[in-house]
N, C-alpha and C positions, 0 to 999 in steps of 0.2 A: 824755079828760083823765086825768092821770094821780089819781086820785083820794084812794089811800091817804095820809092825812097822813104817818106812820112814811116816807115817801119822803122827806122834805124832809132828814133824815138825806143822803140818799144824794145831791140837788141841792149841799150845803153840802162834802161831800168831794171829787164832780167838780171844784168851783171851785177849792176849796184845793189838789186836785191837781196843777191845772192853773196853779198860781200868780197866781191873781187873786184881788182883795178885792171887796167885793160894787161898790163904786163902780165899778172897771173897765170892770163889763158895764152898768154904770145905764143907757149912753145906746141900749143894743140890749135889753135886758129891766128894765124900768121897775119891773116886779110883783116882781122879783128877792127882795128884802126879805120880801115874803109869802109867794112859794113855799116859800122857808128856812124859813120860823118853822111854816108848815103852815098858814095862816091861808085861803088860796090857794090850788088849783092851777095850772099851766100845763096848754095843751091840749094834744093830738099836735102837733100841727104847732109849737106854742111849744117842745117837747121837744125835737123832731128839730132844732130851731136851735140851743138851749142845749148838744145834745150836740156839734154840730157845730163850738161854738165855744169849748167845753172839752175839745174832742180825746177822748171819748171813745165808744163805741159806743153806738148808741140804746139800746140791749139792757140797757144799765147801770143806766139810771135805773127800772130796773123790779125789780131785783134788792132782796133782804129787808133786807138790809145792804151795805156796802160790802166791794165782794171785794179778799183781800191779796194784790198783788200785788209778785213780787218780777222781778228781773233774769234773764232765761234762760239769764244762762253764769256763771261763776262772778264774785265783784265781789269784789275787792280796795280799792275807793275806801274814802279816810279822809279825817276833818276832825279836826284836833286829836288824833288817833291813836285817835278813832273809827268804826266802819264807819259807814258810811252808807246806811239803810235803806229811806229814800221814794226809787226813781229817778222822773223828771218823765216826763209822759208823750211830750214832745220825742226826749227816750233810749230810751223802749221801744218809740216809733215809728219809729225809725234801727233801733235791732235785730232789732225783725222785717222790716222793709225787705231789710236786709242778709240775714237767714236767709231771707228766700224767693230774693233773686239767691241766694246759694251753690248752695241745694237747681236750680234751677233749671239753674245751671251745672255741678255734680255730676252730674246728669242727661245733660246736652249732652257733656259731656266720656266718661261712661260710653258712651254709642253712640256716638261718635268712637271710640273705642277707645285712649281717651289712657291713657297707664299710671300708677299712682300717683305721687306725689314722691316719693323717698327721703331726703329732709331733713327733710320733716315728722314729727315725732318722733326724732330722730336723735341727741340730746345729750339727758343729765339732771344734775340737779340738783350732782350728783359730777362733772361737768363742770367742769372752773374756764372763767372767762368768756374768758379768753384763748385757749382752745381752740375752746371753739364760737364765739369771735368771727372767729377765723382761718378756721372753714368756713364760717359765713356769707360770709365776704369774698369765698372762695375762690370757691361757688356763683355770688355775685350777679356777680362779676370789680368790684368796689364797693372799689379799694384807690386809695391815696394819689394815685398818677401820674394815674390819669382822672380822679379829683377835681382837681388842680391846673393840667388843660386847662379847667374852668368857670371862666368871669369872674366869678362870685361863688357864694355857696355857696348861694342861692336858685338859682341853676342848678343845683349839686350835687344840691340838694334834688329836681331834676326827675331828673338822671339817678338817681337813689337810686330813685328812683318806675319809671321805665323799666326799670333793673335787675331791681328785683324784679319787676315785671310779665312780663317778658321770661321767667325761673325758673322762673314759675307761678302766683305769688300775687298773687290778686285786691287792687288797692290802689286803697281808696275814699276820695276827702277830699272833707267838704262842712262848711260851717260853717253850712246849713241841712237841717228835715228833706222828704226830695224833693227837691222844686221852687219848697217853700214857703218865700219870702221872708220871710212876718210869722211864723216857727215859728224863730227860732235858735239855733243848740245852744250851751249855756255853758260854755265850757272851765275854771271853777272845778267843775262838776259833775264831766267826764271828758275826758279826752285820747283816747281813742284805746280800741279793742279788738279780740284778735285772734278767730278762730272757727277752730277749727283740722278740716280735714278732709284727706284724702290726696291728693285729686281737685282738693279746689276749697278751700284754705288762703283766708281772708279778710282782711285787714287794713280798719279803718277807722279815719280821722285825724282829729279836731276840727279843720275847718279856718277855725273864730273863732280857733283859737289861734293865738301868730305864728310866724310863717315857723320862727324858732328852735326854739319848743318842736316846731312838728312833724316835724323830721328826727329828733331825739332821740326821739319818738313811734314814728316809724316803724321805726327799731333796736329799739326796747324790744318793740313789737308783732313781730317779726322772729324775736326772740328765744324770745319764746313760740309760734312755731310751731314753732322749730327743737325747742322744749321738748316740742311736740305737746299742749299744754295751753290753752283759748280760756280770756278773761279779758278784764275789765271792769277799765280804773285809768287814778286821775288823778294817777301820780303822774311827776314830773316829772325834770333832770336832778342838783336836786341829792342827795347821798348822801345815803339812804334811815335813817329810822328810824322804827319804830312799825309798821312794813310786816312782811307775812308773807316768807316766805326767798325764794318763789318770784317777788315782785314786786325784793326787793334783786339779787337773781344776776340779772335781765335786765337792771335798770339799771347792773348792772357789765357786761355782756355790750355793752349798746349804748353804754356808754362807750370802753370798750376799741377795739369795731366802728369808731367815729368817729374817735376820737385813738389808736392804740396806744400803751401808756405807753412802750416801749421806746425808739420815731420822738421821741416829745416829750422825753424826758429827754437825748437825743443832740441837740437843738435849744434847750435852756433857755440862758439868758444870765444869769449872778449877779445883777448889779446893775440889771437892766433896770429903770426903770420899769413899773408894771402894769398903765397903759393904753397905753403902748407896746407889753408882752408878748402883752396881749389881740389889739387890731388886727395886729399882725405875726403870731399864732399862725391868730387863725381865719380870714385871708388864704390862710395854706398849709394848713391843712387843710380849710379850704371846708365851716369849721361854724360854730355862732352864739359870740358871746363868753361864754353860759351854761355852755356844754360845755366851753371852755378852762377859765374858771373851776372847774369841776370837775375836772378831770383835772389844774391845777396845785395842787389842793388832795392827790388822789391822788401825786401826784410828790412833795409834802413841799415843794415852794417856795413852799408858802402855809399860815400857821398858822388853824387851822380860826377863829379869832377873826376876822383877815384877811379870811377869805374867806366869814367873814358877813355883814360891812362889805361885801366888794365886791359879791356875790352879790346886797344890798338893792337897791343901787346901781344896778347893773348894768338888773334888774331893772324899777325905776324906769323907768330911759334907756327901755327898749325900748316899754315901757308906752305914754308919750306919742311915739312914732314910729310904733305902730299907730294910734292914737287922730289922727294927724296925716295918714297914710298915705288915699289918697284910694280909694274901691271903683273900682265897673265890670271891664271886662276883658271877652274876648274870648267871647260866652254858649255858642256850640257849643262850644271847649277847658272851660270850666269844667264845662257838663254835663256833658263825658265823663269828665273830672277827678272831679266828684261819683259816678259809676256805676266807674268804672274803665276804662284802653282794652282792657282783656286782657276782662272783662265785655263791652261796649258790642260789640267786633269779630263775638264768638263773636251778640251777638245777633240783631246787625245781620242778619248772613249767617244764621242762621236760620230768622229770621222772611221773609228774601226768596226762599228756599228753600221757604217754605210749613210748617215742620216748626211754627213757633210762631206765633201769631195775632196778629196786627197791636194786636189792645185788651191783649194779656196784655204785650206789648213797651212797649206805648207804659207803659203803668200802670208796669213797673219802670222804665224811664226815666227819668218825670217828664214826659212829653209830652203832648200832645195832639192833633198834627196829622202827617200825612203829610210835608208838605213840612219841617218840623223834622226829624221821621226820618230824613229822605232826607240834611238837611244833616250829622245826627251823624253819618249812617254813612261820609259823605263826609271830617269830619274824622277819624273814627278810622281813618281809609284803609281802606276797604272799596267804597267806592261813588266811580264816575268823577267 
C-alpha cells in the first residue's frame, strides 16, 4: 500500500494533471475522495490502475512531492498573451513519442549513410519571409501550378505532406496520442511542433485540428526547420501579436509559402464581394478561406476591422462543418498518416531486415499484431 499520508499530495496533482475531477474516476476508484484527503490508502495494485488511468508513471506516486515538469523543446504557446505553463500529459506523451521515432530514425539514417539536409538550418531570422518562402517552395517543388492540378485543397493538403516527406522531413499528424482513441489531443492547447535535426527534421500536426488550420500548421512547422530552431506553438494563421519574433517570421514565412503576395495582388478584383473573393481565391490557390483571409488583410484590400468581422465569421462557418463532418476512414492510411510514410517505410523494411525487433516496431507504431504490420508496410508500399 502506498502508505505515507503526504502522498495524497501527489494522488490530487496526477488527476488535476491529467484533467479529471475527482467524480470522473468515481465509477473506477470509489475510495478516490479518501486516498486525496489521506484518510486512506490505495494498494499496489489500486495504484498501478490509478497511474494507468491518469497517464502517468507508477514511479510518480511514490515521489516526496510532485515533480515540474516542463515541455522538452522550446514552447512558444499563449493564452491571452500569456505563456502557458502546465502542458497535459496527452502533449508530453506525443513528444516523447515523437523524440524516440526521430532518435530512432537518426540512427537508421546514420548507417544508411544518408547525408545531412542542407535546408535544415539554412535561413535566419534576417531572412525576410519572402525569401525563405521561395526556397522552401523551391526545395519541396510545393508552387502554385501543382497546387491547382488538386481538386480541392484538402488534396493540396496531401500533396504538401508528400512533398515534404519526399525532401526529408518526417511529417506526423494524428489527432490522438499513439493509437489511443480515448487520449485526444486538443488543438486550443497546440497546433503543431517542429524538432529540428539534420538527419531526421520532424514535423507533427494536431490532426483534431481542421483540415484549414493544418496546412498552415504545416508551413509554419516548415518554417522552423528551415530556421533550424524545434518549437512548441499554437499559434495560428491569423497576424500574430503578443508572440515572440521567432513565432511572427514563420507565420509570415507560411503565409507567403501558401499565397505569395505578389500572385494575389495581380489576381485581386476592386469591388468583388468577400465571400465571392474568398471561395474564388482559396479555389486557385488550394488553401483554407482562413489564409485568403489573411493575406487579403496583408494586400491592404481589407481594413484590419474588416477582417476581424470576417475572420470570427469565418471561423464560426468552419467550426460547425467539423463538428458536422462525420469520422472513420481508411485505418492502415491513417496509421501511416499518424507515424509518417517517410518513418513507417524506413521501419517497415528494418525491422524485416531483422536490424530492429518486431516489439520495438510495433510499440512506435501503435500495433499490436503481425498481421496489422504486415498491412502497414503493404500500404506504405514496402510489402507485396
Amino acid at each position: 500500500m502506498i502508505r505515507d499520508p503526504d502522498k495524497s499530495e501527489i494522488l490530487v496533482w496526477a488527476r488535476e494533471r491529467a484533467g479529471f475531477a475527482q467524480d470522473d474516476l468515481a465509477a473506477k476508484f470509489s475510495k478516490l475522495p479518501e486516498w486525496e484527503s489521506g484518510d486512506i490508502q490505495p494498494t499496489l495494485k489500486q495504484a498501478e490502475a490509478f497511474a494507468r488511468a491518469v497517464h502517468v508513471p507508477i514511479g510518480y506516486l511514490f515521489l516526496s512531492e510532485p515533480p515540474e515538469e516542463t515541455v522538452p523543446i522550446p514552447d512558444f504557446r499563449t493564452f491571452a498573451g500569456h505563456a502557458i505553463t502546465h502542458p497535459s500529459p496527452n502533449l508530453l506523451d506525443t513528444i516523447y513519442t515523437c523524440q524516440e521515432r526521430q532518435s530512432w530514425f537518426r540512427d537508421f539514417a546514420r548507417v544508411a549513410g544518408e547525408p545531412d539536409l542542407d535546408f535544415v538550418g539554412s535561413v535566419s531570422l534576417n531572412t525576410s519571409p519572402a525569401t525563405a518562402a521561395a526556397r522552401i517552395r523551391e526545395t519541396l517543388g510545393f508552387d502554385l501550378a501543382a497546387r491547382q492540378e488538386c481538386s480541392t485543397w484538402t488534396d493540396a493538403l496531401r500533396l504538401f505532406i508528400r512533398q515534404s516527406d519526399e525532401a526529408g522531413v518526417l511529417v506526423m499528424m494524428s489527432g490522438i496520442v499513439m493509437s489511443n482513441t480515448s487520449r485526444p489531443l486538443d488543438p486550443a492547447e497546440f497546433r503543431g511542433f517542429a524538432l529540428c535535426d539534420p538527419l531526421a527534421p520532424l514535423i507533427f500536426v494536431n490532426g483534431k485540428d481542421t483540415k484549414a488550420a493544418q496546412m498552415f500548421t504545416l508551413a509554419h512547422e516548415l518554417a522552423h526547420v528551415w530556421l533550424g530552431a524545434s518549437a512548441l506553438s499554437n499559434l495560428g494563421a491569423a497576424p500574430a501579436t503578443g508572440f515572440r519574433q521567432e513565432e511572427v517570421w514563420c507565420n509570415a514565412v507560411a503565409a507567403e509559402l501558401l499565397v505569395p503576395l505578389r500572385v494575389l495582388q495581380s489576381d485581386l478584383r476592386r469591388n468583388e464581394p468577400l465571400p465571392d473573393a474568398l471561395s474564388r481565391l482559396a479555389r486557385t490557390f488550394k488553401v483554407s478561406t482562413l489564409v485568403i483571409l489573411r493575406r487579403l488583410l496583408d494586400a491592404g484590400w481589407l481594413t484590419r476591422e474588416g477582417f476581424d468581422a470576417a475572420w470570427r465569421q469565418e471561423n464560426e462557418r468552419l467550426r460547425k462543418l467539423v463538428q458536422a463532418a462525420s469520422g472513420g476512414g481508411d485505418f492502415y492510411r491513417t496509421t501511416v498518416a499518424r507515424v509518417g510514410r517517410r518513418f513507417a517505410r524506413a521501419l517497415v523494411v528494418s525491422t524485416l531486415e531483422g536490424q530492429t525487433l518486431y516489439r520495438d516496431a510495433f510499440r512506435m507504431l501503435g500495433v499490436k499484431k503481425t498481421a496489422t504490420f504486415n498491412n502497414l508496410g503493404r500500404e506504405a508500399g514496402v510489402m507485396g
